[in-house]
C-alpha positions as CSV (number, residue, x, y, z in Angstrom):
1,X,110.8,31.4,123.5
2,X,112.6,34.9,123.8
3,X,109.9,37.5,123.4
4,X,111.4,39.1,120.2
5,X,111.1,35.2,118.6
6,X,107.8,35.1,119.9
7,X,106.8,38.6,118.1
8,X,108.4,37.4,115.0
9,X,106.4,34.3,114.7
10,X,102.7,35.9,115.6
11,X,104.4,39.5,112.9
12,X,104.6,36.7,110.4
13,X,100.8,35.4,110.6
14,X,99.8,38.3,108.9
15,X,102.4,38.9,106.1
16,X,101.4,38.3,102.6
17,X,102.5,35.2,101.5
18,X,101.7,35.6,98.1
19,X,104.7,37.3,97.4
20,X,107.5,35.8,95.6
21,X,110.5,36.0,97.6
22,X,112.8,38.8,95.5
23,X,109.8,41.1,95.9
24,X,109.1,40.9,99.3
25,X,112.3,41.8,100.3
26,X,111.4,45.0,98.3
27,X,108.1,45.0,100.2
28,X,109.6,44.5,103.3
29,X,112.8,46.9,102.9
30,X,110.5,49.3,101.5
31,X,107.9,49.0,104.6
32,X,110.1,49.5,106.7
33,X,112.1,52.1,105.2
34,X,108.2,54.2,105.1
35,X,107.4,53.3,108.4
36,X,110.7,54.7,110.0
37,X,110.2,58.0,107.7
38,X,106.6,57.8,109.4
39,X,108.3,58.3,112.6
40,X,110.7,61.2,111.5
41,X,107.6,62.5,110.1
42,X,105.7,62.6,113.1
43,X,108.5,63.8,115.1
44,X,109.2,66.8,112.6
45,X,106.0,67.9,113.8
46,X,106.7,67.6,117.2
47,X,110.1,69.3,117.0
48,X,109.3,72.0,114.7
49,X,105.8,72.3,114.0
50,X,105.0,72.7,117.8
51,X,102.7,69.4,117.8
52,X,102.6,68.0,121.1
53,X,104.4,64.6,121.5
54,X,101.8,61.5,121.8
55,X,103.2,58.2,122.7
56,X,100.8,56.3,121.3
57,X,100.8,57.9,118.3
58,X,104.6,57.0,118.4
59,X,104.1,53.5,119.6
60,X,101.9,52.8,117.0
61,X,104.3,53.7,114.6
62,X,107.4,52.0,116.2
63,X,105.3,49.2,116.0
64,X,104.8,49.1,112.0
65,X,108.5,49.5,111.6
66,X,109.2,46.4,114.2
67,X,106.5,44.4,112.0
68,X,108.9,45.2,108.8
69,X,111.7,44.9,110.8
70,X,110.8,41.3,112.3
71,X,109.4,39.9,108.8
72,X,112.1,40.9,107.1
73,X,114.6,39.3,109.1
74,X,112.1,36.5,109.8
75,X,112.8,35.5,105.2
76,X,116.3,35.9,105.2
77,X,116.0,33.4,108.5
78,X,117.5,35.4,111.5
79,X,115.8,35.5,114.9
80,X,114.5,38.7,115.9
81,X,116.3,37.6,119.2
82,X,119.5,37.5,117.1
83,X,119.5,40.6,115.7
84,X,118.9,42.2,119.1
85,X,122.3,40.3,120.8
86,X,124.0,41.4,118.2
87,X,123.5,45.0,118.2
88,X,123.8,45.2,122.2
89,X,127.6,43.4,121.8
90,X,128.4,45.7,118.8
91,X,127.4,48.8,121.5
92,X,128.9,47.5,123.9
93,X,132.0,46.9,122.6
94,X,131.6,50.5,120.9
95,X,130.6,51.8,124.2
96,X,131.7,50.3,127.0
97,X,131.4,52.9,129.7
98,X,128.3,53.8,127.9
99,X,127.7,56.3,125.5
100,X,130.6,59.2,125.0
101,X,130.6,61.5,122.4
102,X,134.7,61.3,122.2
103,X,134.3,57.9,121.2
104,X,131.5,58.9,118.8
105,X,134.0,61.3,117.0
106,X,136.8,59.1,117.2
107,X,135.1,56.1,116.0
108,X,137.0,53.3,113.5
109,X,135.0,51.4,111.7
């Protein structure tokens, strides 16, 4: 089993199962959308508050946004494993030499 699968399936465990399923995509989007502004939080402070950068502070909270990010997908039934192929072809297609900013600015959607 891929290891994102794997994560998905042990994140799951310990999701709330008593919620009906419109609300827990709420819950979930919602989770996640607070967990990723935890980040940007904690990174404002590094940036501009002169707060000195701690990985595990930043781990920690890259992990509560994959636990959103995997449970969320996990009820609309994608694999985690899924989501990641499909982002790397998107990039790569995007970005084939890797990134460039010319292609950036001159990006179709």
């Amino acid at each position: 089993m891929d290891l994102f699968d794997q994560y998905q399936k042990n994140a799951k465990k310990t999701l709330n199962s008593e919620v009906e399923e419109p609300y827990l995509y709420a819950n979930l989007g919602m989770g996640l959308a607070g967990e990723a502004g935890e980040v940007c939080d904690y990174l404002k402070k590094v940036v501009f508050h002169g707060h000195s950068l701690d990985k595990d502070k930043v781990c920690d909270e890259l992990g509560d946004v994959l636990w959103y990010l995997a449970n969320l997908a996990d009820i609309i039934d994608i694999p985690l494993s899924e989501v990641a192929e499909k982002n790397i072809k998107k990039l790569q297609k995007r970005y084939p030499n890797g990134f460039e900013q010319i292609r950036s600015q001159q990006r179709v959607e």
